[in-house]
PDBQT receptor file of N, H, CA, C and O in Angstrom, charges set to zero:
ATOM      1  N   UNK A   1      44.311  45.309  37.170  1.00  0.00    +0.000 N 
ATOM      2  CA  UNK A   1      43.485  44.677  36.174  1.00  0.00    +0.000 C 
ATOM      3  C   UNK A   1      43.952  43.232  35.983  1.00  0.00    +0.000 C 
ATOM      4  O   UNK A   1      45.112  42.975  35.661  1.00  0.00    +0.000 OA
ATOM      5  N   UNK A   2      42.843  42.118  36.230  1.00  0.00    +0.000 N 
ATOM      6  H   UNK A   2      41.901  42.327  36.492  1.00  0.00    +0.000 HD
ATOM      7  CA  UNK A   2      43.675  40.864  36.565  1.00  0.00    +0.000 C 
ATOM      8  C   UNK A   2      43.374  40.549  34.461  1.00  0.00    +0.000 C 
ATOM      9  O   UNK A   2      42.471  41.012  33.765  1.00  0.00    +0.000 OA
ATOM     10  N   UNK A   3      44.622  39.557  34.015  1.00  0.00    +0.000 N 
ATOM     11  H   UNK A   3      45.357  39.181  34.580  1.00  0.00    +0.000 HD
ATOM     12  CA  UNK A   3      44.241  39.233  33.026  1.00  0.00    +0.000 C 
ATOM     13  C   UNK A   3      44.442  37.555  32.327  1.00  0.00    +0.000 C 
ATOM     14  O   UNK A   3      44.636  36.595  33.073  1.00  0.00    +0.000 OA
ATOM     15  N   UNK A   4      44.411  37.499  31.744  1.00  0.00    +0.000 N 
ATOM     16  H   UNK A   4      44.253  38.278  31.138  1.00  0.00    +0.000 HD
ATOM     17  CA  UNK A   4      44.070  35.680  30.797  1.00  0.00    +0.000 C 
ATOM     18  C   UNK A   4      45.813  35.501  30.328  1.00  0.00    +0.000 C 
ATOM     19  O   UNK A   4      46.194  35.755  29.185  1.00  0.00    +0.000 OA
ATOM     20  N   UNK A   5      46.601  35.097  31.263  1.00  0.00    +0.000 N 
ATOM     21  H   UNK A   5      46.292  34.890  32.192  1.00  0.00    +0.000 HD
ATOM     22  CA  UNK A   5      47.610  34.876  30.460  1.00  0.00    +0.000 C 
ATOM     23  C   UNK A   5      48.162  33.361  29.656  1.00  0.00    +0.000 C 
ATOM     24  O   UNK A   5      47.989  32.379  30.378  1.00  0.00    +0.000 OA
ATOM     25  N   UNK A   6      48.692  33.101  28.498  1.00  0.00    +0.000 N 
ATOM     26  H   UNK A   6      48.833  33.899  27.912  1.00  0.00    +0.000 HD
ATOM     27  CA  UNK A   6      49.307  32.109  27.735  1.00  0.00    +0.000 C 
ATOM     28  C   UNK A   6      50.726  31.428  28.456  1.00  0.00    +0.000 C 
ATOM     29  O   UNK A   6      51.768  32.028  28.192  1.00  0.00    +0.000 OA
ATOM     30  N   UNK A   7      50.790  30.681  29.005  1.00  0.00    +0.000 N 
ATOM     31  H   UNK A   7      49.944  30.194  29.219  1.00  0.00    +0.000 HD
ATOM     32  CA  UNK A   7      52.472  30.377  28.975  1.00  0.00    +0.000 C 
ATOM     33  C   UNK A   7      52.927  29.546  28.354  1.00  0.00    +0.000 C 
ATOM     34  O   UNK A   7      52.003  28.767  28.119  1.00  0.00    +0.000 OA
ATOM     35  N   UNK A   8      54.196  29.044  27.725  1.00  0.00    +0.000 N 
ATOM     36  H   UNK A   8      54.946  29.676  27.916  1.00  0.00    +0.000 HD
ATOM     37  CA  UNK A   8      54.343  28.427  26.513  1.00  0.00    +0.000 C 
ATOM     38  C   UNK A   8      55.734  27.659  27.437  1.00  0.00    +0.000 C 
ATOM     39  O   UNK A   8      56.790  28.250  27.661  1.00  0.00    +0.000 OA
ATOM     40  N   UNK A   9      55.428  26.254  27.872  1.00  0.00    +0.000 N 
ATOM     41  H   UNK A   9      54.570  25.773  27.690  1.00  0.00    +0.000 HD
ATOM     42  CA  UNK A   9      56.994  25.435  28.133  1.00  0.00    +0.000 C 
ATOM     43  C   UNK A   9      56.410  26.005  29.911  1.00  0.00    +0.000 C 
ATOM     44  O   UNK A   9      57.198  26.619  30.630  1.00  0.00    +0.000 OA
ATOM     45  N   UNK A  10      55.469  25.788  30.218  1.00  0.00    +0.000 N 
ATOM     46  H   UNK A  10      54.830  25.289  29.634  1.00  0.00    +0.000 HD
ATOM     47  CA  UNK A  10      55.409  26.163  31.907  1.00  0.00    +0.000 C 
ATOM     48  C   UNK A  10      55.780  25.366  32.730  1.00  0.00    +0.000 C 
ATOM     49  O   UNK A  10      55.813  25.705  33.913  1.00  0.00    +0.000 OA
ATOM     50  N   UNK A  11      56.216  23.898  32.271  1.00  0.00    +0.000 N 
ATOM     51  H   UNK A  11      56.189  23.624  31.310  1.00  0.00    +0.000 HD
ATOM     52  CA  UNK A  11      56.618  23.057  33.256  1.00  0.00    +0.000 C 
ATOM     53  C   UNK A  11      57.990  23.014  34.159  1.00  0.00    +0.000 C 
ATOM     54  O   UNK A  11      58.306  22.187  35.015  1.00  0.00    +0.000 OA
ATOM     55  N   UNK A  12      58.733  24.218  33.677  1.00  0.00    +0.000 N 
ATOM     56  H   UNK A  12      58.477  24.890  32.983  1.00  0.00    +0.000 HD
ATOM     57  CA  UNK A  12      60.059  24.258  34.245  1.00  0.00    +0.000 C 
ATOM     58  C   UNK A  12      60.866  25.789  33.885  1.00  0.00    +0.000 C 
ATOM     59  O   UNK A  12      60.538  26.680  33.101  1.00  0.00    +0.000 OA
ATOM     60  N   UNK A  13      61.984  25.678  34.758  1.00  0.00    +0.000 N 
ATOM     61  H   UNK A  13      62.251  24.954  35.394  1.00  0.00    +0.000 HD
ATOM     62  CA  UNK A  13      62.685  27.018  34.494  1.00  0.00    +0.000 C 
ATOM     63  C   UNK A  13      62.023  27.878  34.779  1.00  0.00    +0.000 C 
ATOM     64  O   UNK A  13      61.421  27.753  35.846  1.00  0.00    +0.000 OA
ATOM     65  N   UNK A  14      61.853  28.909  34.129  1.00  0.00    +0.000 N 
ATOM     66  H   UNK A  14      62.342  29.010  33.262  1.00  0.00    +0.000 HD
ATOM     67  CA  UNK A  14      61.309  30.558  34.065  1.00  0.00    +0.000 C 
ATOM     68  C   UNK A  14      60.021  30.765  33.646  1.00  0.00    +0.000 C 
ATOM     69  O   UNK A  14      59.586  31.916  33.596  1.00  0.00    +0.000 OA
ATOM     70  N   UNK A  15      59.341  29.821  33.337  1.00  0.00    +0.000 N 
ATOM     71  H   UNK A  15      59.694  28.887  33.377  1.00  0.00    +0.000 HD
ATOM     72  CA  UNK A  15      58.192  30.315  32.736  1.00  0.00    +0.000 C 
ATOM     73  C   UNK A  15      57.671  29.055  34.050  1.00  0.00    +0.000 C 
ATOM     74  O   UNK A  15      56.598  29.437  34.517  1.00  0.00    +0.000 OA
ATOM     75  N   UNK A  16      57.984  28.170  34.495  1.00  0.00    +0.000 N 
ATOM     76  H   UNK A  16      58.856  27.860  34.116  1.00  0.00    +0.000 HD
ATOM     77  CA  UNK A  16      56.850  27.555  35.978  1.00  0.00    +0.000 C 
ATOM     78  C   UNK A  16      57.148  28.656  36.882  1.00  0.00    +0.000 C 
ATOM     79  O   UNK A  16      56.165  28.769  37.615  1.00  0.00    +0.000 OA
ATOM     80  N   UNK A  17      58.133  29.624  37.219  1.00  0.00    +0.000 N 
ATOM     81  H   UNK A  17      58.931  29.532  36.624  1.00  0.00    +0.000 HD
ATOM     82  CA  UNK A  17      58.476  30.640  38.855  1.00  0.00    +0.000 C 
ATOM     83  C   UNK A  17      57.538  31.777  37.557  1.00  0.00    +0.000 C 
ATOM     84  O   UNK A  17      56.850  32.401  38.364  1.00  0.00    +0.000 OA
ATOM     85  N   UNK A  18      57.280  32.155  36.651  1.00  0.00    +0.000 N 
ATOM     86  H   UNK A  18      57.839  31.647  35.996  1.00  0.00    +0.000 HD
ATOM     87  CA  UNK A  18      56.836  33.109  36.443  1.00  0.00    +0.000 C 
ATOM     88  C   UNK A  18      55.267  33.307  36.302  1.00  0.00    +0.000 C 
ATOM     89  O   UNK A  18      54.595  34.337  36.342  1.00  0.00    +0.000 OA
ATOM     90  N   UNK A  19      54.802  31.590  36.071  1.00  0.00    +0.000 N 
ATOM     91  H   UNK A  19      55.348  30.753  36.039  1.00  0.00    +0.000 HD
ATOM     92  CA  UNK A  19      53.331  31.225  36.035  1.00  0.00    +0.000 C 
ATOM     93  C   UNK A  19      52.950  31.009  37.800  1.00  0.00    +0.000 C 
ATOM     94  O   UNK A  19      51.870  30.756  38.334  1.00  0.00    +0.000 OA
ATOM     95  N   UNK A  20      54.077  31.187  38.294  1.00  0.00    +0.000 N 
ATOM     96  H   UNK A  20      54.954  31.392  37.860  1.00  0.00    +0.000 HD
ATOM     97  CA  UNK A  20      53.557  30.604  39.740  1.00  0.00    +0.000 C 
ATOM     98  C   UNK A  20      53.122  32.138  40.294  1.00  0.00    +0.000 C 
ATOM     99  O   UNK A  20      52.011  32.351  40.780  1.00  0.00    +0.000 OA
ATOM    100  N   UNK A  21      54.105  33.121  40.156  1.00  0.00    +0.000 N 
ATOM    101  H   UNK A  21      55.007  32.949  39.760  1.00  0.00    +0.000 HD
ATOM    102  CA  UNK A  21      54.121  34.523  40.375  1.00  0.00    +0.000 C 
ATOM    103  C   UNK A  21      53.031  35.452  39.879  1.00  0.00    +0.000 C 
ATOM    104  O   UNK A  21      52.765  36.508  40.453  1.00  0.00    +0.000 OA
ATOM    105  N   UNK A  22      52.283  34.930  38.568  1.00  0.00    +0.000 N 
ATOM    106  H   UNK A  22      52.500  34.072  38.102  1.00  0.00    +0.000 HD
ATOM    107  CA  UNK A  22      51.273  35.775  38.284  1.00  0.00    +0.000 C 
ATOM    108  C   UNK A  22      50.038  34.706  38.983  1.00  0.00    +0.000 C 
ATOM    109  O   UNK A  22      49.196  35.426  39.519  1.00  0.00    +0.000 OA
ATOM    110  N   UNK A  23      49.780  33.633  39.095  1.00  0.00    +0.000 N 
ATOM    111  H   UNK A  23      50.464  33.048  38.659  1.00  0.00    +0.000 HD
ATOM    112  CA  UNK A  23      48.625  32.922  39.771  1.00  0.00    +0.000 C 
ATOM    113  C   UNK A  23      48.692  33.763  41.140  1.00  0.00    +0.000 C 
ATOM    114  O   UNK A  23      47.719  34.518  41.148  1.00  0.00    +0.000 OA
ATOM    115  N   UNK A  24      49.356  33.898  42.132  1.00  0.00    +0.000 N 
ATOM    116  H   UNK A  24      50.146  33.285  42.126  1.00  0.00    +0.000 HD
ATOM    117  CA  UNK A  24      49.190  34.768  43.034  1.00  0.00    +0.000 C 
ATOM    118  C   UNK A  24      48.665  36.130  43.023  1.00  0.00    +0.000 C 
ATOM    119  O   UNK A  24      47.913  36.716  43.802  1.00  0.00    +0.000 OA
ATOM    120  N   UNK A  25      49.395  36.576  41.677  1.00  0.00    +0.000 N 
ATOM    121  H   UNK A  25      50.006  36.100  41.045  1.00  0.00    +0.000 HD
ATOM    122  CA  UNK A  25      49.093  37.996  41.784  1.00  0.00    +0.000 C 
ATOM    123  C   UNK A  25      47.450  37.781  41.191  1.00  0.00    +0.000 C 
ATOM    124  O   UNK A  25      47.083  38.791  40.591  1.00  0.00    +0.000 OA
ATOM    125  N   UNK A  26      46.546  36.835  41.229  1.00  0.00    +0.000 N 
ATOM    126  H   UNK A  26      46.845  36.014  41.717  1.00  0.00    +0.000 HD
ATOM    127  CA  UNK A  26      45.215  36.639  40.918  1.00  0.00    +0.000 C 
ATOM    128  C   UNK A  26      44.662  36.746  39.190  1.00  0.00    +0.000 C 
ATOM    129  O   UNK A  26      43.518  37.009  38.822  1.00  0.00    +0.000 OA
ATOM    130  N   UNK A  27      45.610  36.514  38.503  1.00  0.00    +0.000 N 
ATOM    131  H   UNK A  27      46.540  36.300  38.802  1.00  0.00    +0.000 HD
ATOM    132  CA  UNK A  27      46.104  36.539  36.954  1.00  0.00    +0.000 C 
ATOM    133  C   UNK A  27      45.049  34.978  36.563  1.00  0.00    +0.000 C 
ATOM    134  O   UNK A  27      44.408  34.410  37.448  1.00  0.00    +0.000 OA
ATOM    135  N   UNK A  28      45.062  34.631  35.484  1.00  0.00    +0.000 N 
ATOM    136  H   UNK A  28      45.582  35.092  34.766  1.00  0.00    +0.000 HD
ATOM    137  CA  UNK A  28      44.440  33.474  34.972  1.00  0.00    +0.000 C 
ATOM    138  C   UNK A  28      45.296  33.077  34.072  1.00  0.00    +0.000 C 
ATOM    139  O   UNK A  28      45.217  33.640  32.980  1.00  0.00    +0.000 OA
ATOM    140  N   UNK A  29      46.288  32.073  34.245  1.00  0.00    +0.000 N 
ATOM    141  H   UNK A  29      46.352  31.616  35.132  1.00  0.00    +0.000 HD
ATOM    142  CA  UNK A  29      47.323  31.385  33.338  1.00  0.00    +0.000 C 
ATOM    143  C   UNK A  29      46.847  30.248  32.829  1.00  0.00    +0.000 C 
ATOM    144  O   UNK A  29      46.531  29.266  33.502  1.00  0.00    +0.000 OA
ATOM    145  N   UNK A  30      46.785  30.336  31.708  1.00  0.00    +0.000 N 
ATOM    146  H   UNK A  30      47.042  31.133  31.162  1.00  0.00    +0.000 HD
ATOM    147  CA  UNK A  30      46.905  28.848  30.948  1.00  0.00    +0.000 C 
ATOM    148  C   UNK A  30      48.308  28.216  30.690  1.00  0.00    +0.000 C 
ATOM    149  O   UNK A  30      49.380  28.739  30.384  1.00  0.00    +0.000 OA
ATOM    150  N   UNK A  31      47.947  26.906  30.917  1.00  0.00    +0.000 N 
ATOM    151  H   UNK A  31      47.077  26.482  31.166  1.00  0.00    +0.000 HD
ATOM    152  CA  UNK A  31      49.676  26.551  30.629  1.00  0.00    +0.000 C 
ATOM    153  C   UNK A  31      50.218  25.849  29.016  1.00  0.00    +0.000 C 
ATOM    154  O   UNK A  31      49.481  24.933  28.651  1.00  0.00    +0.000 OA
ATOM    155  N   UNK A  32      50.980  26.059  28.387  1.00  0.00    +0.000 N 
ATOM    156  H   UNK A  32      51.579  26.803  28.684  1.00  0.00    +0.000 HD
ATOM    157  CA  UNK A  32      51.098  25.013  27.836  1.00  0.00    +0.000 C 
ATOM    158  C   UNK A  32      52.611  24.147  27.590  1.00  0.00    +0.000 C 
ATOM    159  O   UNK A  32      53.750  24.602  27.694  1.00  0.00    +0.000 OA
ATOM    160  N   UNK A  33      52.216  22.858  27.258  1.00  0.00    +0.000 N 
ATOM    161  H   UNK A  33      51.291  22.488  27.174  1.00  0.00    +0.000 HD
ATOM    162  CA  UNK A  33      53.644  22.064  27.748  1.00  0.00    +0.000 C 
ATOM    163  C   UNK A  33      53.947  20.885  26.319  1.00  0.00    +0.000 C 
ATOM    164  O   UNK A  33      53.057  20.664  25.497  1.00  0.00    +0.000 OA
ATOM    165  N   UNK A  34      55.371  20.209  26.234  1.00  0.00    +0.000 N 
ATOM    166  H   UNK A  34      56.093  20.387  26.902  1.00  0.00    +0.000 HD
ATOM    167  CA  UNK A  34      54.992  19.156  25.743  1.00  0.00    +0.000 C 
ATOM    168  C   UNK A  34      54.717  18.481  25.539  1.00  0.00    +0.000 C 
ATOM    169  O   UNK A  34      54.691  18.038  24.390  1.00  0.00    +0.000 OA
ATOM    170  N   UNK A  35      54.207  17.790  26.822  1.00  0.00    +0.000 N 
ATOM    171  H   UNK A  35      54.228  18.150  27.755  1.00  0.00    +0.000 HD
ATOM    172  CA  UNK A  35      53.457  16.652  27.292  1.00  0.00    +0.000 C 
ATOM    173  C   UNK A  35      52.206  16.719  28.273  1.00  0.00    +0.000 C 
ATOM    174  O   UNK A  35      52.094  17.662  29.056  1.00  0.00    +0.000 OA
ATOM    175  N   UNK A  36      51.394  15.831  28.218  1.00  0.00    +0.000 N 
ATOM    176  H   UNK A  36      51.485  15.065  27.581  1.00  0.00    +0.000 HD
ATOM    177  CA  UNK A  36      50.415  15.899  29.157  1.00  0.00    +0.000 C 
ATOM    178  C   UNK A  36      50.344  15.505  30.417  1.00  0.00    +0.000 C 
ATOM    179  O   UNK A  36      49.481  15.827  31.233  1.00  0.00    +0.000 OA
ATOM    180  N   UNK A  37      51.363  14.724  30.593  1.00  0.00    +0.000 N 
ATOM    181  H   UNK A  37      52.064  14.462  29.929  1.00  0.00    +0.000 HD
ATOM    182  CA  UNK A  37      51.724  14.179  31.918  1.00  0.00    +0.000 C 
ATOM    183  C   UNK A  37      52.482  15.405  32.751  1.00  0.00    +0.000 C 
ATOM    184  O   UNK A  37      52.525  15.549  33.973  1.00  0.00    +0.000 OA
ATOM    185  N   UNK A  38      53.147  16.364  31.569  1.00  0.00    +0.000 N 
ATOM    186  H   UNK A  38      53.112  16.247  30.577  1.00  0.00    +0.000 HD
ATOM    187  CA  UNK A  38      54.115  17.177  32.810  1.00  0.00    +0.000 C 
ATOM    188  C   UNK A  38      52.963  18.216  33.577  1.00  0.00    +0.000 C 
ATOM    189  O   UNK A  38      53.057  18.667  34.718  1.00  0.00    +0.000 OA
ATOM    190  N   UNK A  39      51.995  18.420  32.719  1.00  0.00    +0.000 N 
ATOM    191  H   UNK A  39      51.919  18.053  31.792  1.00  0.00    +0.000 HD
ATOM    192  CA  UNK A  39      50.883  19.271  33.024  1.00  0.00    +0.000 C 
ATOM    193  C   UNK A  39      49.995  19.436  34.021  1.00  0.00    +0.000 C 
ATOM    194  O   UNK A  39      49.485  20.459  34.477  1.00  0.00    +0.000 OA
ATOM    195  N   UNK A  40      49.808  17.694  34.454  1.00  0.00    +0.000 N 
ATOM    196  H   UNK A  40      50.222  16.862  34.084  1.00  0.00    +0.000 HD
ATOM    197  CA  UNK A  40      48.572  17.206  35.363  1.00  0.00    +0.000 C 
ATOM    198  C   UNK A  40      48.914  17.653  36.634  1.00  0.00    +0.000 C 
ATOM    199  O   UNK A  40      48.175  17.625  37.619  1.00  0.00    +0.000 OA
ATOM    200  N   UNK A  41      49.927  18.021  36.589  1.00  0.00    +0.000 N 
ATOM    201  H   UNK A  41      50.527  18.044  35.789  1.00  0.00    +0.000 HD
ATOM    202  CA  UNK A  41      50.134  18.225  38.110  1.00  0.00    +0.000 C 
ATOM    203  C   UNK A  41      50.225  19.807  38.846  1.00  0.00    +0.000 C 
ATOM    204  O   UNK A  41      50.771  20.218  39.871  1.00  0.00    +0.000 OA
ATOM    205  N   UNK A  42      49.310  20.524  37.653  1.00  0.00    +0.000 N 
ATOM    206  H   UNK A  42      48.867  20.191  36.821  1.00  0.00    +0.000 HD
ATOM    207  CA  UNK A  42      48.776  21.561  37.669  1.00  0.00    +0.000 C 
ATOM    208  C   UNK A  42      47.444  22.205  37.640  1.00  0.00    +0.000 C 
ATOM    209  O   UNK A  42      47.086  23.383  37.664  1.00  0.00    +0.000 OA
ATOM    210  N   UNK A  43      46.807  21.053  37.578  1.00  0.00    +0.000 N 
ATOM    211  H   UNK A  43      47.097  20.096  37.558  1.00  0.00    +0.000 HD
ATOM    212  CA  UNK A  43      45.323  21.309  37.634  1.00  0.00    +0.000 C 
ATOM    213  C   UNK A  43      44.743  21.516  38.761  1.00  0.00    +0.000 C 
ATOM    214  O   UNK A  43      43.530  21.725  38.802  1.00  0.00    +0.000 OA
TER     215      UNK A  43
């Protein structure tokens, strides 16, 4: 069951290898970060 996930601080550490890991598994991650610049390079 693919689902809508939240990530909170995705630009680094454990939550970018864990947002990278469910985008494969065909998941729908939203990211969110402190900045907008760290972000863009995720679209």
């Amino acid at each position: 069951m693919k689902k809508t996930i939240l990530i909170t601080g995705a630009t680094d550490g454990i939550s970018l290898e864990t947002t990278k890991m469910l985008r494969t598994q065909g998941h729908t991650v939203l990211l969110h970060g402190r900045t907008s610049k760290s972000l863009i390079m995720y679209k």
